[in-house]
C-alpha positions in Angstrom: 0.0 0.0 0.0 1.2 3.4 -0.8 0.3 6.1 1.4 0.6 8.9 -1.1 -2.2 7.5 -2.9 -0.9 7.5 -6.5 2.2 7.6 -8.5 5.0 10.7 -8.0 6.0 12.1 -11.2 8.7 14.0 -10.1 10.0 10.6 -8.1 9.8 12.1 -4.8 7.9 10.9 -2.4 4.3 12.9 -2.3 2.4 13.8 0.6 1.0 11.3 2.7 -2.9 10.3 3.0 -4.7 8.9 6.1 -6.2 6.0 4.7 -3.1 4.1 5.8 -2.9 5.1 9.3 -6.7 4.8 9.5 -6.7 0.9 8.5 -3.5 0.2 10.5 -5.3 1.9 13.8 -8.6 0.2 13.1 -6.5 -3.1 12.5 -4.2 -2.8 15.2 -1.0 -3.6 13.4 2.1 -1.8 12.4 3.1 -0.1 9.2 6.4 -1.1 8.1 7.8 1.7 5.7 9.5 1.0 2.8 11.6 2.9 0.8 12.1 1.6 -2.9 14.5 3.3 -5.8 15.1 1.9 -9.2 11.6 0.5 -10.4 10.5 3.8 -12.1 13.7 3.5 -14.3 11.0 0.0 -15.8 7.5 1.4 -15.3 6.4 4.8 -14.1 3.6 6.9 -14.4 3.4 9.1 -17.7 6.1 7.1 -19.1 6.6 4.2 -21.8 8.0 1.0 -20.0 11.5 0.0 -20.6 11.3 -3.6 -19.9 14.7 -4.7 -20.0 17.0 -7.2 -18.0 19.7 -5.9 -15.6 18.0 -3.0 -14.2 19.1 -2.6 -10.3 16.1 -2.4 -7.9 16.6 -1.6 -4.4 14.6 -2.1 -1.0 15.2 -0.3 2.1 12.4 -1.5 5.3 12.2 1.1 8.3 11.1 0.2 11.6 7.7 -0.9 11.9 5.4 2.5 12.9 2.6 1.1 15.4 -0.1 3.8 15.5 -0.7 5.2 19.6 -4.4 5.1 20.4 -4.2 8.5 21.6 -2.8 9.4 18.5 -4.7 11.6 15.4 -4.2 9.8 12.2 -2.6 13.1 10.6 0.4 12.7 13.3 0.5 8.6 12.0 0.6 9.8 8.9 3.6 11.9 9.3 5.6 9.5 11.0 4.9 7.0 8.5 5.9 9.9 5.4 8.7 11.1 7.8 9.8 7.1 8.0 9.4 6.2 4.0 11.2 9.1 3.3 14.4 8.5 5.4 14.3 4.5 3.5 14.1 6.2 -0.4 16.7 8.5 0.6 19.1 5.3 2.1 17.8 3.4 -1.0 19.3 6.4 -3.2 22.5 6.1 -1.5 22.6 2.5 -1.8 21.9 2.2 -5.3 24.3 0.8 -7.8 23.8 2.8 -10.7 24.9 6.5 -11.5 23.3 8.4 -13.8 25.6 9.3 -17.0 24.8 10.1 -20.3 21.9 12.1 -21.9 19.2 9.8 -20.2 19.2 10.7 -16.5 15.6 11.7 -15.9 15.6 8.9 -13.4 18.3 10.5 -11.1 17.6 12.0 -8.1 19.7 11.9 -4.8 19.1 11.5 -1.4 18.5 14.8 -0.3 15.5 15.7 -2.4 13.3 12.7 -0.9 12.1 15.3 1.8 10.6 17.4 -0.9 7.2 16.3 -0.6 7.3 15.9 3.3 3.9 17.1 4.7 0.2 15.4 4.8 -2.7 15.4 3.3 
């Protein structure tokens, strides 16, 4: 599930919606946030896909984020952003790839992942 609701086009992540933190509250279980860099560079929104072999994909998984039952679902929501957004930045570090050439739409680095950062 992503929180943001939709596909980034500028590959940041987008501000969080509550719908996560609603279903995780009325569930009672944690939200483990995951940061993921590389799959745009296949399939993205308003792009066509580039289905090739040998494209680096990577995963980062955050601490699980248990929401407090005192807690408003906007402040969930934020932690859970403020979470997915430290993992796509480490997942930018980590990755393999650099951009080069005349094709590097797909670059972004670490410090831009907080763009976005604020809820719905």
């Amino acid at each position: 599930m992503f929180p943001e609701g939709t596909i980034s086009q500028d590959l940041e992540p987008m501000a969080g919606k509550s719908g996560t933190a609603r279903l995780a509250r009325e569930a009672g279980v944690a939200v483990i946030p995951i940061g993921l860099w590389g799959t745009h560079r296949i399939l993205t929104k308003g792009r066509k896909p580039h289905w090739q072999w040998g494209v680096a994909q990577t995963a980062v998984v955050g601490a699980p984020i248990t929401p407090r039952p005192d807690e408003h679902v906007k402040q969930t929501t934020d932690r859970v952003m403020a979470a997915i957004v430290e993992c796509v930045a480490r997942a930018r570090e980590l990755y393999p790839a650099h951009a080069g050439g005349e094709d590097e739409w797909w670059w972004r680095g670490p410090e831009s992942a907080g763009a976005h950062r604020k809820s719905a």
